[in-house]
C-alpha positions in Angstrom: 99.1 -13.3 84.7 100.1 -16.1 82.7 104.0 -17.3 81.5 103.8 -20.2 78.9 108.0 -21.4 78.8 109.5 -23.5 76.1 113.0 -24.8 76.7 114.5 -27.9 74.2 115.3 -30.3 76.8 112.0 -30.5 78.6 113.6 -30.1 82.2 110.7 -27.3 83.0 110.5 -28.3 86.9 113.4 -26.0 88.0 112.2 -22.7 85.7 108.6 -23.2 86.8 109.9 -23.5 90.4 112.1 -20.1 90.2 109.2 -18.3 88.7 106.8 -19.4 91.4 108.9 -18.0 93.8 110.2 -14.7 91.9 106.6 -14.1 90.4 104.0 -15.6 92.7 101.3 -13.9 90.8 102.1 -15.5 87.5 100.9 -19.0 86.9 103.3 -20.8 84.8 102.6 -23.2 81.9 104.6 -25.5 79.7 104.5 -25.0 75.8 103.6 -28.5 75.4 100.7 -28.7 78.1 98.9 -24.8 77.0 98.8 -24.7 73.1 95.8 -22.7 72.4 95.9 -21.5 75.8 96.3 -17.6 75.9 99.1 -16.2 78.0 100.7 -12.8 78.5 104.3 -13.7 78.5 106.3 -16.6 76.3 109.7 -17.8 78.3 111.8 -19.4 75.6 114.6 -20.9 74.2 115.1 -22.1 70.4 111.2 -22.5 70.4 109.4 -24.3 67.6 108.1 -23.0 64.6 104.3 -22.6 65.1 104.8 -21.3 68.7 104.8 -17.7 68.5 103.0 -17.7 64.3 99.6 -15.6 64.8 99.7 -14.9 68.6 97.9 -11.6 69.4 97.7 -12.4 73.1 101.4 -12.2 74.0 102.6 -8.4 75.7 106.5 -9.8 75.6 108.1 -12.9 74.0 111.6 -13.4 76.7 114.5 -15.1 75.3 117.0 -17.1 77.7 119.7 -16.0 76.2 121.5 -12.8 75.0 121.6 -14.2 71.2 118.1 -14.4 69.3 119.0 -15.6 66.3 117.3 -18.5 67.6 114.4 -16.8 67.7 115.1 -14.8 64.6 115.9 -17.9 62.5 111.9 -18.7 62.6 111.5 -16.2 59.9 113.3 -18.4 57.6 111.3 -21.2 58.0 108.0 -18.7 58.0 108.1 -15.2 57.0 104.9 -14.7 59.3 106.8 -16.6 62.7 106.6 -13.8 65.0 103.9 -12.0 66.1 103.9 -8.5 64.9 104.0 -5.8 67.2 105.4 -8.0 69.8 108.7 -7.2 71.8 111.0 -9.6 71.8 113.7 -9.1 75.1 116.5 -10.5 75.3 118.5 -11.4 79.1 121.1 -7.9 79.5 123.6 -10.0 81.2 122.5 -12.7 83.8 125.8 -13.6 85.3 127.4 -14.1 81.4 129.6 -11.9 81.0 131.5 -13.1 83.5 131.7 -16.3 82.7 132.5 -15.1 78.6 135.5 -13.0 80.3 136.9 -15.5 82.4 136.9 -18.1 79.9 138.8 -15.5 76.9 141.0 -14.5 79.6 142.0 -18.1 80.1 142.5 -18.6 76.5 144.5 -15.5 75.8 146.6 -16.1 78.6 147.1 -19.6 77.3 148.7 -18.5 74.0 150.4 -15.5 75.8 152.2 -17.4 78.1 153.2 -20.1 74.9 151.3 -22.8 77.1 150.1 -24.0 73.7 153.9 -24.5 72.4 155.0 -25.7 75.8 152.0 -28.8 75.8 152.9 -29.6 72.0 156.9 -29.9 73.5 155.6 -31.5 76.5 154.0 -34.4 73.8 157.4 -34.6 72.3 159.2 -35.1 75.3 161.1 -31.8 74.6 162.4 -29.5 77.5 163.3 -25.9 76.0 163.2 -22.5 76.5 160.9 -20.5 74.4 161.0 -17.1 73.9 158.0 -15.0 75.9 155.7 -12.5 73.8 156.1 -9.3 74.9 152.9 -7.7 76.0 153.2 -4.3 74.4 153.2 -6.3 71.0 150.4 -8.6 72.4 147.2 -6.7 70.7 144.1 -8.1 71.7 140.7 -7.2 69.2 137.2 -7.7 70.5 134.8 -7.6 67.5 131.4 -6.9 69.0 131.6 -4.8 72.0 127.9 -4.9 73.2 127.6 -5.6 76.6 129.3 -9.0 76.9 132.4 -7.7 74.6 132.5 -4.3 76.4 133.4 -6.6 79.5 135.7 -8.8 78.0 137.2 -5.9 76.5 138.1 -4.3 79.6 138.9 -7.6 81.7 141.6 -7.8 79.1 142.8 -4.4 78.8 143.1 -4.8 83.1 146.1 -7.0 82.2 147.7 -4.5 80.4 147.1 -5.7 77.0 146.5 -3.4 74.6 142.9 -3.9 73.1 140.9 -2.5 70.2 137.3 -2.7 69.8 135.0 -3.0 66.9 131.3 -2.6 66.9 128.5 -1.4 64.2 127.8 1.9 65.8 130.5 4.0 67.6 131.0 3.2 71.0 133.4 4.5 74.2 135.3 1.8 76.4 137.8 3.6 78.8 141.1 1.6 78.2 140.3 0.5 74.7 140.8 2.0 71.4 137.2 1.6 69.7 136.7 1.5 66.2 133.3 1.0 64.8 131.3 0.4 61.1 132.9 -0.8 57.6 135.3 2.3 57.3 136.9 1.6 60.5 137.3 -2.6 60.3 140.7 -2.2 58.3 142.1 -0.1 61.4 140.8 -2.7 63.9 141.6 -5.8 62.2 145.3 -5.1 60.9 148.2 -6.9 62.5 145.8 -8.2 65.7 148.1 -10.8 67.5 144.3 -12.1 69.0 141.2 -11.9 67.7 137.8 -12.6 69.8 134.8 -12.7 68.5 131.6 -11.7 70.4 129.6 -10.3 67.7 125.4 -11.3 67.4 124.5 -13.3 64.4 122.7 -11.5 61.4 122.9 -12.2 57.7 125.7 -9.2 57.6 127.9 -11.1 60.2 127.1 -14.6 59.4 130.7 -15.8 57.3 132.5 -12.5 58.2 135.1 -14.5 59.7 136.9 -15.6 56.2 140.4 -16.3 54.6 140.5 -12.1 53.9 139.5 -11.4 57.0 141.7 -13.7 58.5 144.6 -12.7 56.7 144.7 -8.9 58.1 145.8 -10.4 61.3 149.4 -11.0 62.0 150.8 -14.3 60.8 150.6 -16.3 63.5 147.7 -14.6 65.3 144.8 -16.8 67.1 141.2 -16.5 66.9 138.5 -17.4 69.9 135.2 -17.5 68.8 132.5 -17.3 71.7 129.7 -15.8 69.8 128.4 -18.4 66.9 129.7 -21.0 64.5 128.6 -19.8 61.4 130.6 -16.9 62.1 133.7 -18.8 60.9 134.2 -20.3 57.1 135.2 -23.4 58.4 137.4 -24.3 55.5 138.9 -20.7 55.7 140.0 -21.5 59.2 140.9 -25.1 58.9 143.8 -23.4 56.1 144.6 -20.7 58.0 146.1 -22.3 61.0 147.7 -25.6 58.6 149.3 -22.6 56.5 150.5 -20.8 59.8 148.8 -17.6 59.3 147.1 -18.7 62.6 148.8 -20.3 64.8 146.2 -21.8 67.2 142.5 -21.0 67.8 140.1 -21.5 70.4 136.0 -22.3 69.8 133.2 -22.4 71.7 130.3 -22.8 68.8 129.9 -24.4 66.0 127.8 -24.5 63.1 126.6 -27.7 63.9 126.0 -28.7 67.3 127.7 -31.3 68.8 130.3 -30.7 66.8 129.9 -33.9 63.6 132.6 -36.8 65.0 134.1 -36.5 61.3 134.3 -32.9 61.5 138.8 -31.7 60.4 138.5 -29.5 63.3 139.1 -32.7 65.8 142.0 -33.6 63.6 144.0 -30.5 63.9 146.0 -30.1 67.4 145.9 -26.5 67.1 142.2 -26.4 67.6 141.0 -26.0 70.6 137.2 -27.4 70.9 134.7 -27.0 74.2 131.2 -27.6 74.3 129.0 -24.4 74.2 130.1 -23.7 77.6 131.8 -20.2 77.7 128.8 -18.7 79.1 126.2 -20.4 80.7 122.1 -19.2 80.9 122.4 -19.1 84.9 118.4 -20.1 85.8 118.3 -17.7 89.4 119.9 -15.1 87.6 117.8 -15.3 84.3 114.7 -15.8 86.4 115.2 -12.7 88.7 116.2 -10.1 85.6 112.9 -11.5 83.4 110.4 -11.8 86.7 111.6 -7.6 86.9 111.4 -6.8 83.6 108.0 -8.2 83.3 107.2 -6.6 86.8 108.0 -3.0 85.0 106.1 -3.7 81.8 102.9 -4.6 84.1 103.6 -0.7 85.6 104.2 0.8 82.2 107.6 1.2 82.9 110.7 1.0 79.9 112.5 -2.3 79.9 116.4 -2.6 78.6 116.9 -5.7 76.3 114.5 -5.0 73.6 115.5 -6.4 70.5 115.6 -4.0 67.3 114.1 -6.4 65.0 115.7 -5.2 62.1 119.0 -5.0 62.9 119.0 -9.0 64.3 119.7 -7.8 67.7 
């Protein structure tokens, strides 16, 4: 059995190792070292264009990551990218959902708790009282409940908070009033004190995050964005929070990666800016679930994580 693994940054040394030791019967190969080479599985990440165009050799292409519009985006470049016929799986969880809920519960809990106001007094030398929130009034929306957003959902809604969900198919979280499809977005969205965004990138959610989307919130709401920066209209965002319809709002991603030096977004205090690292690809994890999967498609068996091509995730 053969693994050929593409990852950006060229650090292979660590993946090949983990797969030598959670696959010993699969002999691993870089991208750049086995072009031409026939294998049966393709490890990537982001992979060039070229990689996968044409290949009738592949059982599985794995991505190391729960997104694939980094995959997906090779069809915009070349209608004929992907193999047909080909699965493409992506990683279930792999220790991220975890990391995803820790870091939106630290961000809520920020703007619940006023820390926000309290460091912009704390800059002005100011010591005063501020009113709390109160928590029943404190509605927290997750849109894109899939398997990260179901667990940030109900991390949140273990604090009390009351939290809607809103996905493209109808879904059941215990704790969490679910709403799903275009009918049911006006219910979610309307008067939302937080809004998180989870969802998967596909041309219907890429710029969903608008000034009308954004204005069905309550004035003064906040937005975390953890799923993908062309989610957001930038320029609808940037006048949202300097017209106080939000107040603050924490990102993750970007459109453009690192975030440009000139970018507004580094201007404006309310902003909150971290490097792509609400959830991190954790290798031993990743490894383990992918050497598995592949382990059951060798026996025949089914395999969760396959991508439905057409619907971008």
């Amino acid at each position: 059995m053969k693994l050929q693994l593409f990852v950006p940054d060229g650090r292979y040394d660590p993946w090949i190792a983990g797969f030598a030791e959670a696959l010993p019967e699969a002999q691993c190969m870089t991208w750049e070292q086995s072009q031409g080479t026939p294998a049966d599985y393709a490890v990537v990440w982001r992979p060039p264009v070229g990689m996968l165009r044409g290949r009738t050799d592949l059982k599985a292409i794995f991505n190391l990551g729960a997104g694939v519009d980094g995959i997906l985006r090779l069809r915009d470049e070349d209608p004929e990218a992907l193999p047909a016929g080909v699965p493409i799986v992506r990683l279930d969880d792999a220790g991220m959902a975890a990391q995803m809920a820790e870091y939106v519960t630290h961000a809520v809990l920020h703007y619940f708790r006023r820390l926000d106001d309290y460091a912009a007094q704390r800059q002005a030398g100011t010591w005063k009282f501020l009113k709390p929130h109160r928590r029943a009034d404190f509605t927290i929306g997750v849109m894109g409940i899939g398997t990260l957003g179901s667990h940030i959902a109900r991390t949140l809604a273990s604090f009390g908070f009351p939290v809607r969900g809103w996905s493209r198919s109808a879904r059941h979280i215990e704790g969490v009033q679910c709403h799903a499809g275009q009918e049911g977005q006006a219910a979610f969205l309307d008067g939302l004190r937080v809004l998180v965004n989870v969802l998967p990138l596909t041309p219907e959610t890429e710029n969903i995050i608008d000034a009308a989307l954004l204005a069905r919130l309550a004035r003064g709401a906040y937005l975390i964005n953890v799923a993908r920066g062309p989610h957001v209209v930038d320029e609808d965002l940037l006048a949202a929070v300097q017209q106080g319809q939000l107040a603050g709002a924490t990102l993750d991603v970007f459109r453009t990666e690192p975030l440009p030096a000139d970018h507004p977004f580094w201007a404006e205090p309310r902003i909150t800016i971290t490097p792509h690292i609400s959830a991190l690809t954790l290798r031993e994890d990743s490894i383990a679930q992918i050497a598995g999967k592949i382990r059951a498609l060798q026996a025949g068996q089914p395999i969760a994580g396959v991508v439905d091509i057409a619907r971008g995730y």
